[in-house]
C-alpha positions as CSV (number, residue, x, y, z in Angstrom):
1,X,110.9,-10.5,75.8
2,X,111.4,-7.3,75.8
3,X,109.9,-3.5,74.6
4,X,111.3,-0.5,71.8
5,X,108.7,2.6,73.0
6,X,106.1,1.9,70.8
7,X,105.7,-2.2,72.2
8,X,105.4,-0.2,75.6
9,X,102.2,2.0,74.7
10,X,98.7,1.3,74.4
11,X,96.4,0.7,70.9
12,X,93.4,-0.4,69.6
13,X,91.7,-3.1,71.0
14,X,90.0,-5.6,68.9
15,X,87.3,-7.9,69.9
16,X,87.0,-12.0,69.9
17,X,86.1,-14.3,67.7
18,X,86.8,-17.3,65.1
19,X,89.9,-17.4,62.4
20,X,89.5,-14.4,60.2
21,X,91.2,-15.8,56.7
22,X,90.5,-12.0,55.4
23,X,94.2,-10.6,54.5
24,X,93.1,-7.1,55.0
25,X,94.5,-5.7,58.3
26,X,92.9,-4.7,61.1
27,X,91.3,-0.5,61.1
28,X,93.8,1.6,61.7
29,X,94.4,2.8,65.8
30,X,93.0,6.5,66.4
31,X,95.6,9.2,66.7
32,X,95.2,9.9,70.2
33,X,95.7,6.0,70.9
34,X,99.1,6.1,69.8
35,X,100.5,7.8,73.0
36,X,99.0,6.5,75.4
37,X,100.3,4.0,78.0
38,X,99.2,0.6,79.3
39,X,100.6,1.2,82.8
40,X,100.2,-2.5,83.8
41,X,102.3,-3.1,81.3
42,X,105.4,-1.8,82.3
43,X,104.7,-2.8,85.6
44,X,104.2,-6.5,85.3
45,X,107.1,-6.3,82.8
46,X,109.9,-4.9,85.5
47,X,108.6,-7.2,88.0
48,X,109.5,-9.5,85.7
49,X,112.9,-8.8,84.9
50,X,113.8,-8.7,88.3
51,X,111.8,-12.2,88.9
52,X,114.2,-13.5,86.3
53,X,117.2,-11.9,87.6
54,X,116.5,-14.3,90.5
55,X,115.5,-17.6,88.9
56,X,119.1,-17.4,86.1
57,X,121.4,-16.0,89.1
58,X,122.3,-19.9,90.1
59,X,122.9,-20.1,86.2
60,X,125.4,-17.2,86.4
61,X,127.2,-17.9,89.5
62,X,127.4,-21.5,89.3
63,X,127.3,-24.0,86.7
64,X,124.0,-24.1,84.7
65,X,123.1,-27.2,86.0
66,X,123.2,-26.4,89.2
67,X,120.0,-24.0,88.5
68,X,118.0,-27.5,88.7
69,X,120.4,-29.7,90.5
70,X,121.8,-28.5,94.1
71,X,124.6,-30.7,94.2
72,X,126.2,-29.5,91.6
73,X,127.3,-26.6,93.4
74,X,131.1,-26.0,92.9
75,X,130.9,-24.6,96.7
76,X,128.8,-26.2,99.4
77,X,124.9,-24.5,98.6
78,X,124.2,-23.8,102.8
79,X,120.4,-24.1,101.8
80,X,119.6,-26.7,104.3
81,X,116.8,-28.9,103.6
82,X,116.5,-27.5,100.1
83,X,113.7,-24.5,101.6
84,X,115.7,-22.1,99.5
85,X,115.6,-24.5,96.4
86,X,111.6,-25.1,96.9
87,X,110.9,-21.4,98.1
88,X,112.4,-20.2,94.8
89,X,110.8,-23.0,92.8
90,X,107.5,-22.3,94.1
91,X,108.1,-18.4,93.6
92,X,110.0,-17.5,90.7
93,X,110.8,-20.7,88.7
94,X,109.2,-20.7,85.2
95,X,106.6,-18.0,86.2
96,X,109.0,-14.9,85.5
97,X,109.7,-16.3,82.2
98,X,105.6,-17.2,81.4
99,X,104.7,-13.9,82.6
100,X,108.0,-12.6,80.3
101,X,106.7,-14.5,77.2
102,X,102.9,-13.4,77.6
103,X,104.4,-9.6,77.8
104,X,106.2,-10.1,74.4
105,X,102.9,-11.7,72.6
106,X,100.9,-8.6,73.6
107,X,104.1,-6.2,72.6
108,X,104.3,-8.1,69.7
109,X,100.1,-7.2,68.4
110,X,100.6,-4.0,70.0
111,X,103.6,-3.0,67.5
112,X,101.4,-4.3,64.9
113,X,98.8,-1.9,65.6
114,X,100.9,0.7,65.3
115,X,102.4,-0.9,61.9
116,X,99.3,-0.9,60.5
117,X,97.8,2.4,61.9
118,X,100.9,4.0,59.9
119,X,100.2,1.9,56.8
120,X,103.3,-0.3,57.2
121,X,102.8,-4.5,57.9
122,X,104.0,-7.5,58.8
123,X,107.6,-7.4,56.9
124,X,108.2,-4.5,59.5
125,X,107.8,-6.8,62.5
126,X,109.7,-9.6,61.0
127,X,112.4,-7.1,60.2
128,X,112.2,-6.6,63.8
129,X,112.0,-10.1,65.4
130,X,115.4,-10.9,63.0
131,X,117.4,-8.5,64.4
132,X,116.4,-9.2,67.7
133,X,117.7,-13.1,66.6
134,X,120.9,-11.8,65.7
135,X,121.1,-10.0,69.2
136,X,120.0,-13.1,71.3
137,X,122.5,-15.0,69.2
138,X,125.1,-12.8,70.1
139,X,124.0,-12.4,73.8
140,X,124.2,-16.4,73.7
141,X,127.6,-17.0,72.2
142,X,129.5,-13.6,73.5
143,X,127.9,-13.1,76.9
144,X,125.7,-15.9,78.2
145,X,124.0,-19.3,77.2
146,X,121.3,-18.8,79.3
147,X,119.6,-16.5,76.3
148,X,115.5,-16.1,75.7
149,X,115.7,-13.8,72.9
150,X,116.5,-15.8,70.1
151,X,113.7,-18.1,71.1
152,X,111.2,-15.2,71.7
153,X,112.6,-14.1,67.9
154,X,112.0,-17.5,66.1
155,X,108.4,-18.5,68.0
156,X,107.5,-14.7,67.4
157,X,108.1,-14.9,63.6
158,X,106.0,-18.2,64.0
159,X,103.6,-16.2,65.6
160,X,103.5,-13.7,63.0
161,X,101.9,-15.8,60.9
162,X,98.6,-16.2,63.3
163,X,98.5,-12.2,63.7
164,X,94.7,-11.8,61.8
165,X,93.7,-14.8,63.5
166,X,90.9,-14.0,65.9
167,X,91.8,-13.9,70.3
168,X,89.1,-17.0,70.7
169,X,91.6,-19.4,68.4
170,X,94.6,-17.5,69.2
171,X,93.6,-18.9,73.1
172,X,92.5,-22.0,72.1
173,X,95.7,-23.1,70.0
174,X,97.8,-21.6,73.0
175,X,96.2,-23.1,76.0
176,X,96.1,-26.5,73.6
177,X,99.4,-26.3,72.5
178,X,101.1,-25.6,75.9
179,X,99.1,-28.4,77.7
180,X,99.6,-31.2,75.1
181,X,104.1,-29.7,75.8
182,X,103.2,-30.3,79.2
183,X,102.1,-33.9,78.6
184,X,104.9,-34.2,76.3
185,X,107.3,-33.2,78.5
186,X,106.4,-35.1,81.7
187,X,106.1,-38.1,80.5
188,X,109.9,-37.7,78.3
189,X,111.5,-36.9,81.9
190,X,109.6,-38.8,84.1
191,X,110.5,-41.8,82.1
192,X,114.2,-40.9,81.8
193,X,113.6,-40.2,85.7
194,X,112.4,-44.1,86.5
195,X,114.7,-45.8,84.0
196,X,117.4,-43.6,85.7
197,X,116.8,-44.7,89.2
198,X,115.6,-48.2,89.0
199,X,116.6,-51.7,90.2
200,X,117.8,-53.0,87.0
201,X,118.3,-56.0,88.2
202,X,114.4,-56.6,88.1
203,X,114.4,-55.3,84.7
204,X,117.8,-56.3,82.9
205,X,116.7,-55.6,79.9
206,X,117.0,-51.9,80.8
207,X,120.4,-52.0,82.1
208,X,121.2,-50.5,78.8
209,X,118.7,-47.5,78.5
210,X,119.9,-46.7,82.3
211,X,123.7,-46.6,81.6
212,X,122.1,-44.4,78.9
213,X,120.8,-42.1,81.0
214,X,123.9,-42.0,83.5
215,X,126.0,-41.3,80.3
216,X,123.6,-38.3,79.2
217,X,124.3,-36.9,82.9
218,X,127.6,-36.9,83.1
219,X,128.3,-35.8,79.7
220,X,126.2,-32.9,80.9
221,X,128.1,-32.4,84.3
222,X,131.5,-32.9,82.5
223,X,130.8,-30.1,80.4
224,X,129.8,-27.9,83.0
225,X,132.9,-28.3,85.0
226,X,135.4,-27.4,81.8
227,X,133.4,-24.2,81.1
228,X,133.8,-23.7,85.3
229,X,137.6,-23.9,84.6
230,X,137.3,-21.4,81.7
231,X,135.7,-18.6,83.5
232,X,137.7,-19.8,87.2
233,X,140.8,-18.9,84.7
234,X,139.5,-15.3,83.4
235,X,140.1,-17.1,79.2
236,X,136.8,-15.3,78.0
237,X,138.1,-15.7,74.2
238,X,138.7,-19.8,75.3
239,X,134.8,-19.5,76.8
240,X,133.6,-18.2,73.5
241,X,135.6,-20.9,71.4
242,X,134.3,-23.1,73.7
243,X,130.6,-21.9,72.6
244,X,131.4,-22.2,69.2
245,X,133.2,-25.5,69.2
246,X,130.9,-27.4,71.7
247,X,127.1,-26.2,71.5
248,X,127.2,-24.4,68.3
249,X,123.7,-26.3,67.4
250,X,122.9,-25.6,70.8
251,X,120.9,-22.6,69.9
252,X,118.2,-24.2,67.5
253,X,117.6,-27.5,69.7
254,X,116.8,-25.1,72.3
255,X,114.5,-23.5,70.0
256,X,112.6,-26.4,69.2
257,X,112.7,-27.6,73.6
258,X,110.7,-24.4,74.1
259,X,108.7,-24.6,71.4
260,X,105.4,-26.0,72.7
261,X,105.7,-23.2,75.6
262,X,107.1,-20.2,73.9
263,X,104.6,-20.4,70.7
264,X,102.1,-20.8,72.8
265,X,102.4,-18.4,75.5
266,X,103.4,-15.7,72.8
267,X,99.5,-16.9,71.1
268,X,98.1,-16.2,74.9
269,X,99.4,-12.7,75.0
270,X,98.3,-11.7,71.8
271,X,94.7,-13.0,72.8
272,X,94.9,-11.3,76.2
273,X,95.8,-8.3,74.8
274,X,92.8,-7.9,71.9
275,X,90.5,-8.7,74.6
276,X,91.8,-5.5,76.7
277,X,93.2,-7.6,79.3
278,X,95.7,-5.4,80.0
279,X,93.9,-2.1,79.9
280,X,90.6,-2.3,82.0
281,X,88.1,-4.8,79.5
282,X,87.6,-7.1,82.1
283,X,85.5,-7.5,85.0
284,X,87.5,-6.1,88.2
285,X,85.9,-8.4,90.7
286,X,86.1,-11.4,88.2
287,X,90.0,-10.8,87.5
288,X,90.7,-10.4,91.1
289,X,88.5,-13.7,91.9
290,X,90.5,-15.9,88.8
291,X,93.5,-13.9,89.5
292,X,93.8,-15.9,93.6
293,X,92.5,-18.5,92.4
294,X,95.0,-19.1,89.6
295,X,98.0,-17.7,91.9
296,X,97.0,-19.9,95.1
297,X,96.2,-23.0,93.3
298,X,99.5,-22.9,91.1
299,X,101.2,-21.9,94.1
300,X,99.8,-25.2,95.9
301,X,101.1,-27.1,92.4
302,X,104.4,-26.3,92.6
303,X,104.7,-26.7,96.2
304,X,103.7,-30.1,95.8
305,X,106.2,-30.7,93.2
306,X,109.0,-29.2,95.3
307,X,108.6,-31.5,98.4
308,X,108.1,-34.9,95.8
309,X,111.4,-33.6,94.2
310,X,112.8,-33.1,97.9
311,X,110.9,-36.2,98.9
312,X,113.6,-38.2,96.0
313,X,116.9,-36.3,97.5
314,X,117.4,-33.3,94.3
315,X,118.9,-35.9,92.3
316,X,119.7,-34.4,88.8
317,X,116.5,-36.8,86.9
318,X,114.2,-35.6,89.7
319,X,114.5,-32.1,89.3
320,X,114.7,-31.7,85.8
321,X,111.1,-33.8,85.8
322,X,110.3,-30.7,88.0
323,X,111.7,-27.9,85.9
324,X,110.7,-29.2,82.1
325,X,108.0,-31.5,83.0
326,X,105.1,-31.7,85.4
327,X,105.7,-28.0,86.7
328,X,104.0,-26.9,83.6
329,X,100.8,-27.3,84.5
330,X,100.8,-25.1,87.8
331,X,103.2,-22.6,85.9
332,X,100.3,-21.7,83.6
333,X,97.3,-20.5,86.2
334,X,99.9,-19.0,88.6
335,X,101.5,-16.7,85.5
336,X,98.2,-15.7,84.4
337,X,96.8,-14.8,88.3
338,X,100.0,-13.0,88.7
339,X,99.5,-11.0,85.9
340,X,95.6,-10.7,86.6
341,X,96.3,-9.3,90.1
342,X,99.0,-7.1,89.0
343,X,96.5,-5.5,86.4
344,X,94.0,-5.4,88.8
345,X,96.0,-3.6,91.5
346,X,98.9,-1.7,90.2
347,X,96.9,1.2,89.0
348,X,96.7,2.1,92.5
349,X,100.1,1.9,93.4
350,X,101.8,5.1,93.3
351,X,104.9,6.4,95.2
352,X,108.4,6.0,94.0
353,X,109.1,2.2,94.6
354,X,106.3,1.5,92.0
355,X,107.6,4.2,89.7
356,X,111.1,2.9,89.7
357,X,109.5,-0.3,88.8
358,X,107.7,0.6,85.8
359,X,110.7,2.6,84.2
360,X,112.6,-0.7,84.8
361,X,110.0,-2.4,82.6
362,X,110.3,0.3,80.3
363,X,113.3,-0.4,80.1
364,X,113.8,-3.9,80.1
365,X,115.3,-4.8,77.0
366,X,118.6,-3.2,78.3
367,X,118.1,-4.2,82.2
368,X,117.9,-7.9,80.7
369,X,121.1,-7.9,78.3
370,X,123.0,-5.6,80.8
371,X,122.1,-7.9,83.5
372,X,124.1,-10.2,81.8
373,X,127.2,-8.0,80.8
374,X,127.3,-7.1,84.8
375,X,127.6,-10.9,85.6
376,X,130.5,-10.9,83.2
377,X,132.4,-8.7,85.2
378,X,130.9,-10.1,88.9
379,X,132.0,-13.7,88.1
380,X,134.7,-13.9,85.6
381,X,138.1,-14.6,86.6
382,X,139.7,-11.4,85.0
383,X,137.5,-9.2,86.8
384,X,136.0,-10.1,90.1
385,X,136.6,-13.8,90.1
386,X,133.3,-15.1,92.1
387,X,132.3,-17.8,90.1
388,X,131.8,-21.2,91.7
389,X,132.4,-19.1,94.8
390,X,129.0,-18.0,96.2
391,X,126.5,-20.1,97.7
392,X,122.8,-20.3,97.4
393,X,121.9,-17.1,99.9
394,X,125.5,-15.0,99.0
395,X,124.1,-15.3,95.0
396,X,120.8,-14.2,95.8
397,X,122.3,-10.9,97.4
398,X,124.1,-10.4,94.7
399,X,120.5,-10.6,92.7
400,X,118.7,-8.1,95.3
401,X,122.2,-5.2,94.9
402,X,121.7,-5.8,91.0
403,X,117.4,-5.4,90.9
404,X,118.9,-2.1,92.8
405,X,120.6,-1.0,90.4
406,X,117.7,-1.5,88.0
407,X,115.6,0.7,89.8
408,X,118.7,3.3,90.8
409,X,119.0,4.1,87.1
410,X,116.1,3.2,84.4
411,X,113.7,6.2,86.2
412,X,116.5,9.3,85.7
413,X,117.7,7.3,82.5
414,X,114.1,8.0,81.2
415,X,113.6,11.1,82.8
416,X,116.2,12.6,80.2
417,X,116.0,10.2,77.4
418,X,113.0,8.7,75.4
419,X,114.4,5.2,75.8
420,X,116.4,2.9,76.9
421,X,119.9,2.4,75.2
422,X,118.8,-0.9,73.4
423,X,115.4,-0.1,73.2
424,X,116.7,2.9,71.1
425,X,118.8,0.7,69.2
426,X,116.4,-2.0,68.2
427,X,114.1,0.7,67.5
428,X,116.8,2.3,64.7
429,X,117.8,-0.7,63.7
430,X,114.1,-1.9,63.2
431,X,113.1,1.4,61.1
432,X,116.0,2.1,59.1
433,X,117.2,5.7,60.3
434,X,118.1,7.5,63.7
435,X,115.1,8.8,66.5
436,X,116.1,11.6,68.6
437,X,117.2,9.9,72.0
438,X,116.4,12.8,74.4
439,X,113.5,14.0,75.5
């Protein structure tokens, strides 16, 4: 996911090519290098953390299930029609979190070349990944079970272990990898969709695998509802028991359910990265020409999906087939075209909106963890109580005040200081010793 300073600045960047079994690292980066900045980077990056500001806020202010299923609102949604549910599918849904994930496989070779270029290796950047598993752990069982940075953390360890293989396979066993999940995926919850919703009476011998699949819901929605009551009642200590008792496990299934996106995706940045994506080594015109192409078409993708899923009334099997399964595929070209354009265009963008939003990126380690301490206090019943209380539009404002605040602070914050709070922390933690904080 997310950046310490030196995941945030530019380095070498190495060229293409087949699996290179050598052991010997790569040359060391040049010394002026080592300062400067991939602008894009920081950009795309607090776009991002904004984008997924908006796709969890239905998982902080309502049940998590309700993030895919509408009608598990604990308060009528007043999205009518579903355009809100299909507009934010279409926009944000899955590509904040691709676009997130490709960010941290480039951070994660960048860091290396700066390992290397000071003589240190890969046991630094696994020191680093573990830690940042213990503080996704920690943000999962203490804050909020809507955590990526345990994942990033174990699929980024995994990754470690393809660093000195060349961009060309590091593409080829992403791209491979993440469509054969996609295939994987659709056809797991399409068929739990059909078994789900058909006549059994036509096919009795199903009747079983159906009540199944009812069962697996409700269990689901069941568990939802108590954890509702827990926050609704302001027993944070009962919520954390809770997370202990029930879904102590949770954590590693989830890491193996993202595993043939986030392993992937992590392999894509990496490749991007060597190639100079990110800092000017391809073709403008070309970028700009892949970059609509990828965004329109995926765009097109998910719309489709949306208005099949509307087409079969948001029932609970429906959208999770939309969510895990067959919106992987337009995900994919619509990340990468996002992040294409974004390359392509944001060197130009000056002024202080823009500004604001690349200290956010700078700085979005802490905007994404205190994103989540905030929402402990916005919808927790021993502070301001809103949970289960705000609709579909009323959560969404609560997003666009919070992105605000993002942008209020992480520009003066970095003004003054040479990192965010967390980013200094992982960064000391990381190394071993204490780095000045102010500039």
């Amino acid at each position: 996911m997310s950046n310490e300073d030196s995941a945030n600045e530019a380095g070498h960047v190495s060229g293409g090519g087949e699996y290179d079994a050598s052991p010997v690292a790569p040359a060391p980066v040049a010394p002026a290098k080592l300062t400067e900045r991939i602008s894009s980077l920081d950009f795309i990056r607090g776009l991002a953390v904004m984008g997924i500001l908006f796709a969890n806020i239905i998982g902080f202010g309502q049940p998590m299930n309700a993030y895919m299923d509408p009608s598990l609102f604990l308060t009528p949604a007043n999205d009518p029609g579903g355009w809100q549910w299909i507009t934010q599918f279409v926009v944000i849904d899955g590509k904040m979190r691709a676009l997130f994930t490709i960010l941290f496989g480039a951070g994660l070779y960048l860091f290396m070349e700066r390992a290397w270029a000071r003589g240190a290796g890969r046991m630094l950047q696994a020191r680093r990944l573990l830690i940042l598993l213990a503080i996704g752990l920690l943000h999962y069982f203490f804050i909020w079970k809507g955590d990526i940075l345990s994942s990033y953390a174990v699929w980024g360890l995994v990754a470690l272990a393809c660093i000195n293989w060349k961009p060309g396979m590091k593409m080829f066993f992403g791209v491979g990898t993440y469509i054969l999940g996609g295939l994987a995926y659709t056809a797991m919850f399409m068929g739990m969709q059909t078994v789900a919703t058909m006549d059994t009476g036509a096919k009795a011998g199903l009747a079983a695998q159906q009540e199944e699949m009812i069962g697996y819901k409700d269990v689901e929605v069941a568990d939802g509802l108590v954890e509702a009551a827990i926050k609704q009642a302001g027993d944070y200590g009962g919520l954390v028991a809770h997370n202990f008792s029930e879904h102590l496990w949770d954590p590693p299934l989830a890491w193996l359910s993202v595993s043939m996106e986030t392993w992937p995706l992590i392999l894509i940045g990496m490749a991007l990265y060597q190639w100079g994506f990110f800092s000017g080594g391809f073709d403008r015109r070309k970028m700009q020409l892949w970059g609509w192409i990828g965004l329109i078409g995926g765009a097109a993708g998910m719309l489709a999906i949306g208005l099949a899923t509307k087409a079969a009334g948001f029932n609970y099997f429906a959208t999770m087939t939309a969510f895990i399964g067959t919106s992987a595929f337009p995900i994919l070209p619509m990340a990468l075209g996002m992040a294409a354009l974004l390359v392509v265009y944001s060197p130009g963008w000056s002024g202080w909106l823009s500004d604001r939003v690349r200290a956010a990126g700078r700085a979005a380690f802490t905007n994404y963890l205190g994103t989540s301490i905030i929402m402990l206090f916005v919808f927790h019943g021993w502070a301001l109580d809103l949970f289960g209380e705000l609709n579909r539009p009323q959560l969404y404002l609560v997003a666009v005040l919070t992105c605000g605040l993002m942008l209020l602070w992480s520009k003066p914050w970095l003004e003054r200081f040479r990192y965010g709070p967390l980013e200094w922390l992982w960064r000391c933690l990381t190394y071993g010793k204490m780095f000045p904080m102010k500039r």
